[in-house]
Residue frames as qw, qx, qy, qz and C-alpha x, y, z in Angstrom:
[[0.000, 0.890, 0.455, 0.000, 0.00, 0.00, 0.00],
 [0.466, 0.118, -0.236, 0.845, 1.53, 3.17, -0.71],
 [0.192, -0.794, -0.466, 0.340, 0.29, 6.01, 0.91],
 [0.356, 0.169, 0.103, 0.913, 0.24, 9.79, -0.65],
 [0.249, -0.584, -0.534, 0.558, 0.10, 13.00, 0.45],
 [0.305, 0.626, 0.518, 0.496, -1.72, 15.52, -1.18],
 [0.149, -0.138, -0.436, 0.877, -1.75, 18.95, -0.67],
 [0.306, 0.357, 0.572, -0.672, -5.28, 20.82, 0.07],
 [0.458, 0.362, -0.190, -0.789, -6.15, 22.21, -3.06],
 [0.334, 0.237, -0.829, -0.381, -6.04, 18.72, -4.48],
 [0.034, 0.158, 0.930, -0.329, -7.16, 16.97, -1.76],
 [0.379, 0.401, 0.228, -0.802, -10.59, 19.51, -2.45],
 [0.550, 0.371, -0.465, -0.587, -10.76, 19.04, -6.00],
 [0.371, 0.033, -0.928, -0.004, -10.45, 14.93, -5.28],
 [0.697, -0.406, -0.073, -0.587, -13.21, 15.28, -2.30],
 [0.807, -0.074, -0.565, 0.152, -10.61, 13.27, -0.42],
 [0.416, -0.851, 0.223, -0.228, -9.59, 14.06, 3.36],
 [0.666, -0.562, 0.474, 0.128, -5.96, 13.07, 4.74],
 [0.093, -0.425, 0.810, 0.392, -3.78, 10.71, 2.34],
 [0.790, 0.330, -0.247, -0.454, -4.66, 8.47, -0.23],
 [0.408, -0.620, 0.660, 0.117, -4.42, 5.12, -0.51],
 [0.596, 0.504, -0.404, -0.477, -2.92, 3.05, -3.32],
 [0.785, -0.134, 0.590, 0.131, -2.59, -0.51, -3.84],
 [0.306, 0.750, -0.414, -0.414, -0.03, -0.49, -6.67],
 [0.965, 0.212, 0.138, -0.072, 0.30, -3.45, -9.02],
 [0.559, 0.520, -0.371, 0.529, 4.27, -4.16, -10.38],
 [0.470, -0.085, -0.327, 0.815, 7.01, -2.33, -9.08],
 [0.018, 0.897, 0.384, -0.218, 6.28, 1.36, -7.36],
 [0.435, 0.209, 0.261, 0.836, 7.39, 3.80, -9.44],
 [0.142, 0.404, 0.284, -0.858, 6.46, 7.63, -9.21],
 [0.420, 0.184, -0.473, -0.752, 4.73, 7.04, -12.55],
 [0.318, -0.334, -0.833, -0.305, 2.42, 4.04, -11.57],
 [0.139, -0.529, -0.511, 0.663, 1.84, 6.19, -8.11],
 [0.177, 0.280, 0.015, -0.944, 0.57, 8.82, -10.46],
 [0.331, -0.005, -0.656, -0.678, -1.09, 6.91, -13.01],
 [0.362, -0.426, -0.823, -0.094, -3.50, 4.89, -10.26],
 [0.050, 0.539, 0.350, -0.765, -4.27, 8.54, -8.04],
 [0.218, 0.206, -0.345, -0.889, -5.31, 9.86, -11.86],
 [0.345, -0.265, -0.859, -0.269, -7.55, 6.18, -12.37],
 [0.275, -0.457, -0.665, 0.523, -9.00, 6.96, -8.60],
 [0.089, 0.815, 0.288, -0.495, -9.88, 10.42, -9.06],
 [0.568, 0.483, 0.463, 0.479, -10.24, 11.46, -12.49],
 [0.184, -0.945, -0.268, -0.033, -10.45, 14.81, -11.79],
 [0.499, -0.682, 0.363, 0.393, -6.89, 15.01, -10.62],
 [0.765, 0.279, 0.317, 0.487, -5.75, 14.36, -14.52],
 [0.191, 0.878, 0.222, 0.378, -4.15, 17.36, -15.46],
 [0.426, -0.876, -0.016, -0.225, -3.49, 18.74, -12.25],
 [0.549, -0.710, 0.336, 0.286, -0.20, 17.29, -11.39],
 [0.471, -0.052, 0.682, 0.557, 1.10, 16.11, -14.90],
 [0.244, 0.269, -0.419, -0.832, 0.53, 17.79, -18.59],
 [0.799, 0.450, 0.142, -0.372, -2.83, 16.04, -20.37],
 [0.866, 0.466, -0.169, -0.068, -0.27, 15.29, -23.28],
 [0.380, 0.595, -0.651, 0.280, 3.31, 15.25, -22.51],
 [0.842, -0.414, -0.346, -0.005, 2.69, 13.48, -18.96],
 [0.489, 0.077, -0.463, 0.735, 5.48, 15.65, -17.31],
 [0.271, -0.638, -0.383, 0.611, 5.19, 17.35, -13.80],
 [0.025, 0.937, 0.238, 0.253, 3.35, 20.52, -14.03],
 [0.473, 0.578, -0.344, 0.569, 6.09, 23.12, -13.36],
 [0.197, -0.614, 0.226, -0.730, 4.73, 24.04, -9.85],
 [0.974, -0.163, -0.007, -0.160, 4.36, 20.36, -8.42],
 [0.240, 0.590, -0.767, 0.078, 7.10, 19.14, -6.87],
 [0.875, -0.248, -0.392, -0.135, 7.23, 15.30, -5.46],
 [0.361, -0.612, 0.532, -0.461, 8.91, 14.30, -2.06],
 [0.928, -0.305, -0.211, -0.027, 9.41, 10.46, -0.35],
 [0.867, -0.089, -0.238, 0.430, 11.72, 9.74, 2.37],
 [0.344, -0.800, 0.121, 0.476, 13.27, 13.28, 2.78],
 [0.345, -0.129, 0.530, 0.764, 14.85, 13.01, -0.83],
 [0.570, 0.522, -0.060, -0.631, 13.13, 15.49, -3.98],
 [0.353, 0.115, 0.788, 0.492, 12.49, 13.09, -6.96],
 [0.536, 0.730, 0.284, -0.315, 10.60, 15.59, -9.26],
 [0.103, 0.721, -0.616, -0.299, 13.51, 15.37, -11.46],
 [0.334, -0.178, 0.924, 0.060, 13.58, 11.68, -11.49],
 [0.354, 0.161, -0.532, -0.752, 11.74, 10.06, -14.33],
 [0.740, -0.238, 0.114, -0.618, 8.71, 8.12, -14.13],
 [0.891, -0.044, -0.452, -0.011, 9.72, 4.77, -13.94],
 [0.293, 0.496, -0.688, 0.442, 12.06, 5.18, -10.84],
 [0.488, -0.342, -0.790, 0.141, 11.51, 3.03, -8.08],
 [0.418, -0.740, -0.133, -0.509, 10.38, 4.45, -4.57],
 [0.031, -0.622, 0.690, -0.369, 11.76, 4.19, -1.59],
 [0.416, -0.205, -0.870, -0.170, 11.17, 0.75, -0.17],
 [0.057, 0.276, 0.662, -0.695, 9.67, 2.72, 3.36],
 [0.402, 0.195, -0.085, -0.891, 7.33, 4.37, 0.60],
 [0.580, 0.185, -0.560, -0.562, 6.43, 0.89, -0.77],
 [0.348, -0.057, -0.865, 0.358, 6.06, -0.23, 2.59],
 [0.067, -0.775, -0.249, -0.577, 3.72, 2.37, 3.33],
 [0.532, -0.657, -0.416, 0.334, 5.53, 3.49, 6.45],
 [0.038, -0.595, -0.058, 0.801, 6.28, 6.88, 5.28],
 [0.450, 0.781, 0.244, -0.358, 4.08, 9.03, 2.47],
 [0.335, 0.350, 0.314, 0.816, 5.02, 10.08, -1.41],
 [0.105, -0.699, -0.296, 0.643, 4.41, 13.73, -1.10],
 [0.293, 0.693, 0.347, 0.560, 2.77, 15.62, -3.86],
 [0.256, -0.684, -0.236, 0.642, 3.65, 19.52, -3.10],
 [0.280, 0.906, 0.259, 0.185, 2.49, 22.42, -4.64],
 [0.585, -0.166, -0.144, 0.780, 5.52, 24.71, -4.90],
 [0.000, -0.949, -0.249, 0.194, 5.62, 28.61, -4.32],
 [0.570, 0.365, 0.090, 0.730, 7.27, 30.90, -6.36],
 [0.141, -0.929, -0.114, -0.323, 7.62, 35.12, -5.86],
 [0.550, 0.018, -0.498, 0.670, 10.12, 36.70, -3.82]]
């Protein structure tokens, strides 16, 4: 089970409260963690990844374990605490502006 953490706005727009959880088929990878939150709540397409290109939206950064992996490409694994579900992927809106 993995467990992810959404931040509010999403969590609104998904009508979900606290974390999601996923029961991920295969290996976890930040791309099958995205692709079964997008099957679950359709609503959320878009919102963290492009419609066509499927890359992180510029302001969306991802999080597991204390390491950033919005840079990392979808097929990389998760940590194995993430795919243990004893600590969260973290979706996170980022803030820009100075």
């Amino acid at each position: 089970m993995i467990r992810v953490a959404l931040p509010a706005h999403l969590r609104t727009l998904a009508r979900v409260e606290g974390e999601v959880r996923l029961e991920i088929a295969g290996p976890a990878t930040i791309g099958s963690v995205l692709d079964e939150l997008e099957m679950r709540h359709p609503v959320l397409r878009g919102t963290i990844r492009d419609h066509v290109t499927g890359q992180r939206r510029a302001f969306v950064r991802f999080y597991a374990c204390e390491q950033d992996l919005s840079n990392a490409p979808p097929d990389a694994p998760l940590p194995s605490a993430v795919e243990r579900g004893e600590e969260p992927f973290l979706v996170v809106g980022a803030m820009a502006g100075g």
